[in-house]
VOGU-3710 file (C-alpha; in Angstrom, 3 decimals, decimal comma):
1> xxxxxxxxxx> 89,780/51,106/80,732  89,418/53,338/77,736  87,515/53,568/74,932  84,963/50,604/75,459  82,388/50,133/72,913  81,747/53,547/72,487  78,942/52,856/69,654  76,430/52,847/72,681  77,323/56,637/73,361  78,626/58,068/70,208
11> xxxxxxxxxx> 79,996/61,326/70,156  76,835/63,247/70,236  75,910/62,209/73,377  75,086/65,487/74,665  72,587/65,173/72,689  70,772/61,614/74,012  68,218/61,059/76,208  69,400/60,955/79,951  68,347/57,974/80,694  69,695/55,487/77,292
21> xxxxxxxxxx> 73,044/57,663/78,505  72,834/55,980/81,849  71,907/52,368/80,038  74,886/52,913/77,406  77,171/54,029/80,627  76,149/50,887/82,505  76,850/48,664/79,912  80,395/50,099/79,347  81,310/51,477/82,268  80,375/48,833/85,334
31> xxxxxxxxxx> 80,957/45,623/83,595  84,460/45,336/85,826  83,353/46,605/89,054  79,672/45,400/88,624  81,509/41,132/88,260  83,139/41,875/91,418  80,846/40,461/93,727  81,046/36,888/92,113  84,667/36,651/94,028  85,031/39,180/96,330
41> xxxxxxxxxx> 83,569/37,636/99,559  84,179/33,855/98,412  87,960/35,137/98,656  88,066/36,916/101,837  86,327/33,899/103,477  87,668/30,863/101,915  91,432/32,437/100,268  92,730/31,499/103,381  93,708/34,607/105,168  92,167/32,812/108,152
51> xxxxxxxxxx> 89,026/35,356/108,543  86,526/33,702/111,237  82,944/33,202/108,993  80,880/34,454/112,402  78,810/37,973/113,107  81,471/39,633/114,181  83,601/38,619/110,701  81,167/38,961/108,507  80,030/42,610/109,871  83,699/43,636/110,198
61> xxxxxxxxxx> 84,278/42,740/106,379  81,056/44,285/105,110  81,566/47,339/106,523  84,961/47,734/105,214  83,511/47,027/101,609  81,141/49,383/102,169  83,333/52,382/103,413  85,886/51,239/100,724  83,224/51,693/97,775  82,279/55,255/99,555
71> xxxxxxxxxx> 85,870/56,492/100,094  87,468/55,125/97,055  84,583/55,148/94,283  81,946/57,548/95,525  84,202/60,283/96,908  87,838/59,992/95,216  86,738/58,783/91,920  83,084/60,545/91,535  83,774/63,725/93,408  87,491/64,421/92,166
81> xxxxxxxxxx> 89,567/62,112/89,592  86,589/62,409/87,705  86,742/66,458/87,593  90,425/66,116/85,984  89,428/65,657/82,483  91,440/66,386/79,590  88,656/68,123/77,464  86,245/65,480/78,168  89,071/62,525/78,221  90,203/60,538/81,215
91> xxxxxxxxxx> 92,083/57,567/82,132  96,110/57,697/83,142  97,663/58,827/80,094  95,235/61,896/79,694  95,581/62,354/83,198  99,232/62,272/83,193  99,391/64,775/79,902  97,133/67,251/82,338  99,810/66,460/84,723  102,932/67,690/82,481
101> xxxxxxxxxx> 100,947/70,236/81,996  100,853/71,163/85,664  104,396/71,090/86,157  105,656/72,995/83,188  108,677/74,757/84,616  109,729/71,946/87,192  112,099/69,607/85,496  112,457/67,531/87,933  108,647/67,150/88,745  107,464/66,926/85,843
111> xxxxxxxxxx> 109,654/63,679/85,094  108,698/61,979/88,431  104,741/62,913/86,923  105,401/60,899/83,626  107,334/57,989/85,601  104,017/57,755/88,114  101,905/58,171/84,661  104,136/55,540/82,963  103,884/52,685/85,808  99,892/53,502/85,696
121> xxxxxxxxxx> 100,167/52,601/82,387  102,137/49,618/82,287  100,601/48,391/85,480  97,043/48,786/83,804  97,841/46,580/80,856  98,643/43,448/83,834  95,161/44,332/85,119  93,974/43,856/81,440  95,458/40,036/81,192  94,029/39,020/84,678
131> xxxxxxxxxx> 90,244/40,767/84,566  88,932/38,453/81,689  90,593/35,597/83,297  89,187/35,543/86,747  85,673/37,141/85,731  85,165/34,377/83,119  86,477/31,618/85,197  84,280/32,578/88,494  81,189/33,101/86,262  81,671/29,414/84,862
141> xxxxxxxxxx> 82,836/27,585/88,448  78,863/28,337/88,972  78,187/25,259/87,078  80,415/23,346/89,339  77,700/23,864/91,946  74,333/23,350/89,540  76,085/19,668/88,105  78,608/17,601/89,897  81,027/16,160/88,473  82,019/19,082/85,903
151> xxxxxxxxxx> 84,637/21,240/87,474  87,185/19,782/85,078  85,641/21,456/82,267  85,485/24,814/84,287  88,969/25,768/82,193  88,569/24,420/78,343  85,048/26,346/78,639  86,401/29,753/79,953  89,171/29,382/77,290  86,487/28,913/74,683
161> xxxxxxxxxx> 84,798/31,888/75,937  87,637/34,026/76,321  89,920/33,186/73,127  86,084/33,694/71,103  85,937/37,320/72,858  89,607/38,090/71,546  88,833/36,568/67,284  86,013/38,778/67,758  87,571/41,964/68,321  88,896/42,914/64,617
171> xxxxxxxxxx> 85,349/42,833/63,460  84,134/45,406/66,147  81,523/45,028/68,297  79,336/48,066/66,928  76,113/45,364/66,231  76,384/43,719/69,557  77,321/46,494/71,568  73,789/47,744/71,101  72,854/44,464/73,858  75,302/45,706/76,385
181> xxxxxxxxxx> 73,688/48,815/78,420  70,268/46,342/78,793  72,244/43,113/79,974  74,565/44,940/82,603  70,951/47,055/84,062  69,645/43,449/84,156  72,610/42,011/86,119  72,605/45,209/88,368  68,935/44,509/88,614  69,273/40,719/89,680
191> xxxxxxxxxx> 72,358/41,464/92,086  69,870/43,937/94,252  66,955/41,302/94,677  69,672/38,139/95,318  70,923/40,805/98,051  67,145/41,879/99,269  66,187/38,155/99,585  69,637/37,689/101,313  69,193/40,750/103,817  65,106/39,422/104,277
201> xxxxxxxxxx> 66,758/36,329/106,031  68,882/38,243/108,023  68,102/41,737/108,519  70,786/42,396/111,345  73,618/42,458/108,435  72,438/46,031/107,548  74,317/47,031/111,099  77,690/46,668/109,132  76,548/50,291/107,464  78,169/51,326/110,747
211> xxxxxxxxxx> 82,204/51,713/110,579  82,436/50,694/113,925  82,555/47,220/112,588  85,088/47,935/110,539  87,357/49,644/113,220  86,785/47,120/115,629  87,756/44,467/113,257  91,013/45,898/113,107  91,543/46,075/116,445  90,742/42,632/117,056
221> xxxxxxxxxx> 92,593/41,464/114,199  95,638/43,597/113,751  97,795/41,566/111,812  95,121/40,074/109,971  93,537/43,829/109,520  95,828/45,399/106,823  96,309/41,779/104,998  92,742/41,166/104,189  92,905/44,743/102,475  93,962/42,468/99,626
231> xxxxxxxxxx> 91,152/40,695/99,502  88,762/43,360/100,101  89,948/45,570/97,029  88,584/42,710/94,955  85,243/44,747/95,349  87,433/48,064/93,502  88,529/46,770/90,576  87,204/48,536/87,819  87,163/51,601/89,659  89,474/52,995/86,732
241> xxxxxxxxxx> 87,555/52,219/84,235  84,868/54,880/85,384  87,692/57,350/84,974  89,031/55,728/81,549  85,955/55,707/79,747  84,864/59,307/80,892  85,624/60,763/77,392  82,204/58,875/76,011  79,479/59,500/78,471  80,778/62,764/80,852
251> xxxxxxxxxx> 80,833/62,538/84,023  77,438/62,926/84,971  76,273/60,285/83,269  78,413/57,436/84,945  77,856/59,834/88,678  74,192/59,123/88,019  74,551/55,750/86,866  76,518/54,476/89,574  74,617/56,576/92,599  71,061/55,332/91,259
261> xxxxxxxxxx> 71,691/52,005/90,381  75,133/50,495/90,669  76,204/51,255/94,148  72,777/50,205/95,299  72,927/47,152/93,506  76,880/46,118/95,083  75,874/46,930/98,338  72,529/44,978/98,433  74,268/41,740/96,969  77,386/42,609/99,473
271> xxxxxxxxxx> 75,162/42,814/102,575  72,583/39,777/101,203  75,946/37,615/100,850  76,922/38,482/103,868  73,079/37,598/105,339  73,657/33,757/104,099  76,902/33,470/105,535  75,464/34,866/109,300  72,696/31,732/108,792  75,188/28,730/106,886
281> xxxxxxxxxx> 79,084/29,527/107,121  79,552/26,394/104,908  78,399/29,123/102,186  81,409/30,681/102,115  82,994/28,063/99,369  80,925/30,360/96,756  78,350/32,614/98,737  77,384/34,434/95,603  76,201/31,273/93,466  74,522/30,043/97,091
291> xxxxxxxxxx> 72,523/32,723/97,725  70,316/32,304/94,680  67,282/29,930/94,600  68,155/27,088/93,495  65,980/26,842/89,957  67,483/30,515/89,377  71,105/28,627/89,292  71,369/27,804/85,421  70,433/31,298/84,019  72,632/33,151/86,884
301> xxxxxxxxxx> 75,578/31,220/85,167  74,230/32,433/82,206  73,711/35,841/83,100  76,771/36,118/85,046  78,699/34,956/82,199  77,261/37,356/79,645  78,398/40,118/82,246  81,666/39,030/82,589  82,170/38,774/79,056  80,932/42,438/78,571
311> xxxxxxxxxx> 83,143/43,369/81,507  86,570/42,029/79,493  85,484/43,467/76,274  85,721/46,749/78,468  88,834/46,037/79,252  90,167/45,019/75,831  88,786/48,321/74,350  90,514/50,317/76,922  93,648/48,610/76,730  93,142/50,084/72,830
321> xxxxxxxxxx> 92,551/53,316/73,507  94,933/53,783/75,920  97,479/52,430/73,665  96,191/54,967/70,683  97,117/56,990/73,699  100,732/56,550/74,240  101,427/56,223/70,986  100,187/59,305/70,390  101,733/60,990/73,441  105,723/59,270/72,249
331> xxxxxxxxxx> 105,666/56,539/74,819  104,823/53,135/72,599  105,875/52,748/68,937  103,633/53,197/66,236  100,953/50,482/65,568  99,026/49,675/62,793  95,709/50,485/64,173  92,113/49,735/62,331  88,844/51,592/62,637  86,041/49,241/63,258
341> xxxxxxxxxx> 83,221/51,629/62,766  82,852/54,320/59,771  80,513/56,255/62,454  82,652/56,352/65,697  86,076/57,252/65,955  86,165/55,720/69,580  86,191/52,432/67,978  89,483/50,703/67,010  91,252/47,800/67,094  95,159/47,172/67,424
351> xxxxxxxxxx> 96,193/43,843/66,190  99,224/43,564/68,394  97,651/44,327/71,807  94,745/42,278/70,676  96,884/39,041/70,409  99,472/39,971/73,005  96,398/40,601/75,828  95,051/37,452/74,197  98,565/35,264/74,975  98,299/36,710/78,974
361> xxxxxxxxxx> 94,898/36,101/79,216  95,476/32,344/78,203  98,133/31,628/79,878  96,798/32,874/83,119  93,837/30,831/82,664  95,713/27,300/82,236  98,594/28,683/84,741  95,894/29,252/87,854  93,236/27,162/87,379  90,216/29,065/89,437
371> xxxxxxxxxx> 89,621/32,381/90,206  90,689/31,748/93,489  93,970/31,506/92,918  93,849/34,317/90,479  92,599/36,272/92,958  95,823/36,013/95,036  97,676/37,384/92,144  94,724/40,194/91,225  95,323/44,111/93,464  98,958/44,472/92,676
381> xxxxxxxxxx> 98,501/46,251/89,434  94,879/47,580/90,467  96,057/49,244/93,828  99,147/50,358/92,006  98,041/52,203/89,228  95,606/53,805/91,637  98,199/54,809/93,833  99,658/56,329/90,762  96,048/58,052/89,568  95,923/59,794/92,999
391> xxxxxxxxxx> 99,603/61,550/93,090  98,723/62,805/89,407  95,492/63,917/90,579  97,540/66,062/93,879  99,177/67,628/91,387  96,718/68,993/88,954  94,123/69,675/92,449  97,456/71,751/93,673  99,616/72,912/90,703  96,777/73,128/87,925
401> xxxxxxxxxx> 93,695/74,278/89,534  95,278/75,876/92,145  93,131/74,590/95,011  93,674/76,131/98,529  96,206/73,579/100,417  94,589/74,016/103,671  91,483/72,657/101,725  93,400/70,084/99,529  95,928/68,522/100,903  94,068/66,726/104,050
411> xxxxxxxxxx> 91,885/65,175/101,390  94,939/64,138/99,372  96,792/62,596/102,273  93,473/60,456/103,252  93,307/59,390/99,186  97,382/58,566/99,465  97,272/56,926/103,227  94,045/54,360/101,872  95,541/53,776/98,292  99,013/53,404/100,447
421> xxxxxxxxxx> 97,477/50,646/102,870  95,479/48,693/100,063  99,105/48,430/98,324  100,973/47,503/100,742  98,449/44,560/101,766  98,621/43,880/97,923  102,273/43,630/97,945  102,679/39,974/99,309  100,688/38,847/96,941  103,676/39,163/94,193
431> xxxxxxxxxx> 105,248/35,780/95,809  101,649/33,805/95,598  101,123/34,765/92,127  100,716/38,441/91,488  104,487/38,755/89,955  102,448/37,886/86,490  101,001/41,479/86,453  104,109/42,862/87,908  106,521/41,629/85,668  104,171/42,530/82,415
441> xxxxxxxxxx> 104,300/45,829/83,935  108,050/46,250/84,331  108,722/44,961/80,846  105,976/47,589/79,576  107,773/50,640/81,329  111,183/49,209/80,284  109,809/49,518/76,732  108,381/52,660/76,961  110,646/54,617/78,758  113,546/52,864/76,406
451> xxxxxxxxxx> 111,244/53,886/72,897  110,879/57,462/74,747  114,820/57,966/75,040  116,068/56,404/71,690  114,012/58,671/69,911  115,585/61,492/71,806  118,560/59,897/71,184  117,636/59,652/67,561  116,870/63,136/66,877  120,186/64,379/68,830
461> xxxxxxxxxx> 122,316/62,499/66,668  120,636/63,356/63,552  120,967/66,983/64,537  124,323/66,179/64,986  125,211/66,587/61,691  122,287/68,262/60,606  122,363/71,614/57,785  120,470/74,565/59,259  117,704/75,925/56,824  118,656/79,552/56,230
471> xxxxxxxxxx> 122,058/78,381/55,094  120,649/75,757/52,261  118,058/78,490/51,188  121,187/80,851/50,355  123,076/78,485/48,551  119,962/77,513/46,338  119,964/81,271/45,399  123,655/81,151/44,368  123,751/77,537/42,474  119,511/76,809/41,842
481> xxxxxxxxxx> 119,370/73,161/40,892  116,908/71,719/38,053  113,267/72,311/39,830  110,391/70,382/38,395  106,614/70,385/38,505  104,605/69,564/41,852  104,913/69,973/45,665  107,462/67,609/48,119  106,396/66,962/51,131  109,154/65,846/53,914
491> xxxxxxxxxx> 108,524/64,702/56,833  110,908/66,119/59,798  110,704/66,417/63,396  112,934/69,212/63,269  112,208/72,728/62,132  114,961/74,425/61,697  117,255/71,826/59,653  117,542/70,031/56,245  115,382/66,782/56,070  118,268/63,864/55,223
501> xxxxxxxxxx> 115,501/62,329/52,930  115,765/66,078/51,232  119,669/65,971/51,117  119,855/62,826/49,972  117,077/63,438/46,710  119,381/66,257/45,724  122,257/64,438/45,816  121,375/61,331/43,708  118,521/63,238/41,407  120,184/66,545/41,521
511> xxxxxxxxxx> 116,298/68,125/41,293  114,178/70,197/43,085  110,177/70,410/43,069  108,273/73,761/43,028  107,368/73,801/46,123  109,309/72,288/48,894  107,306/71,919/52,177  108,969/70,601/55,605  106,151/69,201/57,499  106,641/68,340/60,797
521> xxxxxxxxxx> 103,715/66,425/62,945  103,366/67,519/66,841  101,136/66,106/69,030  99,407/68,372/72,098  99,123/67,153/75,461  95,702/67,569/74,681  92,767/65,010/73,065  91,671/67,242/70,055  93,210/70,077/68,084  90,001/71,978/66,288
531> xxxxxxxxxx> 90,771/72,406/63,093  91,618/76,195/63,069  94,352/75,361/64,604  95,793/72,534/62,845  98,348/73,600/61,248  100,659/76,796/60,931  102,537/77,633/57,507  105,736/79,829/56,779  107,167/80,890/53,621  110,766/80,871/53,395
541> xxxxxxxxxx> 111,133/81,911/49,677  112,584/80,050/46,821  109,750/77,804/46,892  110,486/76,654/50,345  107,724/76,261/53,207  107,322/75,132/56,508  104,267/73,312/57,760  103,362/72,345/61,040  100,456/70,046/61,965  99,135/69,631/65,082
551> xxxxxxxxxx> 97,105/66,693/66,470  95,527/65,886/69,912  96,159/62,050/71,563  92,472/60,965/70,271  93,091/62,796/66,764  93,321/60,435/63,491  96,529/61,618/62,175  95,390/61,454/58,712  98,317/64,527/56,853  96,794/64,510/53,425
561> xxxxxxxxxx> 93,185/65,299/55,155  94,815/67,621/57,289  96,776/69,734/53,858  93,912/70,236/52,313  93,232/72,942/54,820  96,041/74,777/54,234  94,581/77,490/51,662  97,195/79,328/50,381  98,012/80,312/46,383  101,574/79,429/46,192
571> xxxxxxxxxx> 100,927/75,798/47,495  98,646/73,095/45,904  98,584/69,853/47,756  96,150/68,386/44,622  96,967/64,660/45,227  98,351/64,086/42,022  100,913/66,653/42,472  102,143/66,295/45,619  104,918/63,698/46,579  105,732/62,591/50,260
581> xxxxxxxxxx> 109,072/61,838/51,156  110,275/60,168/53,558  113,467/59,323/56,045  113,872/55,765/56,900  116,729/55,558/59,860  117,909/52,234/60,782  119,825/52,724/64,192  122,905/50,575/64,497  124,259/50,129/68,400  127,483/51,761/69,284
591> xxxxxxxxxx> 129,722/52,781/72,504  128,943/56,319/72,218  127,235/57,746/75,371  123,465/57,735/75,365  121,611/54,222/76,770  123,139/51,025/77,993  123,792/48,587/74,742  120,874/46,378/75,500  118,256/49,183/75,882  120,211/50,999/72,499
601> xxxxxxxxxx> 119,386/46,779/71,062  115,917/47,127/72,209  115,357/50,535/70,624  116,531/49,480/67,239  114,534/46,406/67,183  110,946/48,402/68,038  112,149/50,970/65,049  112,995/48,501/63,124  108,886/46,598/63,599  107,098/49,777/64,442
611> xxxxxxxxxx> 104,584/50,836/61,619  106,177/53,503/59,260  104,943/57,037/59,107  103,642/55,811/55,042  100,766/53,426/56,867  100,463/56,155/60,578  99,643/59,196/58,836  97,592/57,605/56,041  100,045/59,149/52,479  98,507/57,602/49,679
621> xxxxxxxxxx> 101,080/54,235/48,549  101,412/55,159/45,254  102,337/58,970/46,443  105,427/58,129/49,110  109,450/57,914/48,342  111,461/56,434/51,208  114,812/56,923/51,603  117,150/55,254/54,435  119,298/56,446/56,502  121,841/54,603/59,361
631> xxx> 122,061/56,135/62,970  124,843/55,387/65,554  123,396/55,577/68,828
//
């Protein structure tokens, strides 16, 4: 869950003060995992998986949330995803660019890799429609239980909330970001003392610290056993997000933060839910609302809704970021994407996603109702893009850092066989619901995979009748045409051919400028290029250069920025002498052999809507010449 709100870190947070980096990393960070326990145990008891509310249910689940935060969050996540950094960035499409890395050599490998990193991906953006939805909704069903009579409004007010969160967005969240670190310390702060006045009723609930309890509820109920896994990864999700949002805060920052105060705080409120349900089963219809006093009600709705709301924006940001990602990386076509803050890069906003999350979000709301029911279709796209996070993370431990196997791969195989269990026990939930995420995630990796191959496709056939360089360059020497004042700029993704914008200009205005430069743009399976090596230059004679720029997946690809570092005498990128130009291909669906003709459909529709390389790499309007092209695929 990406980029969230970075204006509470800011990119010199090496800098800051330990502990305002463990507020800031609170406030973005937690907000997902830290709303869990407003559903997690209302679910398992009363989501009708048929779990008996008596000691030896109520220790058996607690201990298998506890173990599962350990295994999953403390060890896995803490101890190694979070060591897998792509200088400084995380989350799955950094992760799975460390990955290609890893397998350079293996075909074969490295294509399974970016499949696993792909489904991540498109499974991540489901999680994105359903976490607003059910946090919002179970933070509001709390009035249900303070004033009878008002469960009907439960929905129109988490829309309100929700659909305000989304306008929002466009105007960043830079001024009330600021509020975030303090309100999520404050929730963590409140869920420890609802869980110590919890465990002070019943003090024999801290027994479920023993796995025992969790063993022997298997054994007694082994059918039962790997089903309620789906209920009991309720208490995960977000765990990605501490991975996501790594490239603000470090690791050690979120480590500390979640050892010192958020893993307390779950496990307290876990164990002190757990406490009223051991002294009045009846609480299990909301044991997290029940276990506060009762004057404390009103201002835990309040509270808890302010957390949830900071726990989507989380989300939303992420969902940016990670699309900045793909983009980047080739996977998603380009967006037109806004900076919200002139001081941190981290913050953007993407119209498209914005609205499209916005659409899911909705209709998931008015489509199920409660967060009950949403939590019967939440853990397919969670487990399964963790599934996905752990076989990356095998291969960089094994291929990349070249850990001993003897000393690897029993660790792996524990990570796979518990992320392999919770999706499995996830996977009936596609028939009660949890098809939503699925089937946003299937169109998502349909896209990208399609947008991936066209423009393969794309470039082959251009190439296809393509002029190489060294030939033109001759037969300028023999026949020079009319050159005028200034430098061209054309924008290619090949190197070693004739731009078509560049054949075309010749043909129609039979000139040449001074300088000709071929710039092509490539993008490094890394998050920043420093500028010394940005670009490389070669001089071909006869006025004729070649320029390549290179940009990491966080980098703004602003080109006319980037030129003005290229020093050199013969070339002056002055922006009143220097024209872009650029190719404009509209793809037309054939029978030749390359995708089937609805994917080759698809493809030209997303070229045809994707933002052109004028508005992506930031030419000046008044500077650009486009010039079209058609493309038989």
């Amino acid at each position: 869950m990406g980029h969230a709100s970075s204006q509470v870190a800011g990119a010199e947070h090496s800098a800051a003060k330990p502990l305002s980096m463990l507020v800031a990393a609170v406030g973005v960070v937690y907000g997902d995992i830290g709303t869990s326990p407003l559903y997690t145990l209302k679910e398992v008891f009363s989501g009708g998986y048929g779990v008996p509310v008596n000691h030896d249910g109520v220790l058996g689940i607690l201990s298998l949330i506890f173990w599962s935060l350990i295994w999953v969050v403390s060890i896995k996540y803490m101890m190694f995803v979070l060591r897998a950094d792509n200088q400084g960035e995380g989350g799955i499409m950094a992760l799975t660019a460390l990955a290609r890395r890893a397998a350079a050599g293996r075909a074969r490998l490295r294509t399974f890799l970016v499949i696993c990193g792909l489904i991540g991906a498109a499974l991540f953006y489901g999680d994105s429609m359903i976490t607003p939805a059910i946090s919002v909704l179970s933070a509001i069903e709390g009035l249900g239980l303070a004033f009878e009579g008002i469960d009907h409004w439960v929905v129109p007010l988490s829309l309100v909330v929700l659909v305000g969160l989304f306008i929002i967005q466009r105007h960043g969240t830079a001024r009330i970001g600021i509020l975030f670190g303090p309100i999520m310390v404050t929730w963590f702060l409140v869920l420890g003392a609802l869980g110590v006045y919890g465990i002070s009723q019943h003090p024999e609930v801290l027994q479920a610290v023993n796995p025992v309890w969790a063993v022997r509820f298997f054994l007694v109920h082994p059918g039962m056993g790997v089903a309620i896994l789906g209920a009991v990864v309720l208490a995960l999700t977000g765990a990605e997000a501490l991975y996501a949002d790594m490239g603000h805060f470090g690791r050690k920052p979120i480590a500390r933060a979640w050892f010192i105060l958020v893993l307390p705080a779950l496990v307290l409120n876990y164990f002190g839910q757990g406490a009223l349900l051991l002294g009045d089963p009846e609480a299990a219809r909301n044991p997290f609302y029940l276990l506060a006093p009762s004057w404390a009600l009103i201002p835990l709705v309040g509270l808890s809704t302010l957390a949830t709301v900071i726990a989507s924006q989380a989300v939303i940001s992420g969902a940016f970021s990670l699309t900045r990602q793909a983009i980047q990386l080739g996977y998603i076509p380009r967006m037109y994407i806004q900076h919200t803050s002139s001081a941190e890069q981290g913050q953007i906003y993407i119209g498209a996603v914005n609205w499209s999350l916005m659409v899911g979000v909705v209709l998931l709301v008015l489509g199920f109702e409660s967060s009950g029911a949403l939590a019967s279709a939440y853990g397919v796209a969670v487990t399964g893009t963790m599934l996905m996070t752990t076989i990356l993370v095998s291969a960089v431990m094994l291929l990349l850092w070249k850990w001993p196997p003897l000393l690897a791969v029993p660790v792996l195989l524990g990570f796979l066989l518990v992320d392999g269990l919770y999706f499995a026990a996830n996977v009936p939930k596609i028939i009660q619901g949890g098809a939503f995420p699925v089937i946003a995630g299937i169109a998502l990796f349909v896209l990208m995979t399609t947008w991936k191959r066209g423009k393969q496709l794309l470039v082959e056939r251009l190439d296809e009748g393509a002029l190489p360089l060294p030939i033109f360059i001759s037969s300028i020497r023999v026949q020079p045409p009319h050159r005028v004042q200034g430098t061209a700029v054309f924008l290619t993704a090949r190197s070693d051919a004739v731009p078509h914008a560049l054949l075309h200009n010749l043909l129609h205005n039979q000139v040449l400028h001074e300088q000709v430069v071929l710039l092509t743009v490539v993008y490094e399976d890394i998050p920043r290029v420093p500028p010394q090596r940005r670009f490389e230059v070669d001089s071909y004679g006869e006025g004729f250069f070649r320029v390549i720029l290179h940009f990491g997946f966080t980098d703004e690809p602003d080109v006319p920025q980037a030129l003005k570092l290229c020093h050199l005498d013969d070339l002056d990128f002055s922006p009143m002498r220097t024209t872009y130009f650029l190719s404009r291909e509209t793809v037309i669906a054939s029978k030749l052999e390359g995708m089937a003709r609805w994917r080759e459909l698809l493809f030209a529709f997303l070229l045809k809507n994707a933002n052109g390389n004028l508005r992506f790499f930031n030419l000046p309007v008044n500077r650009v010449i486009e010039l079209g092209t058609q493309v038989e695929m």
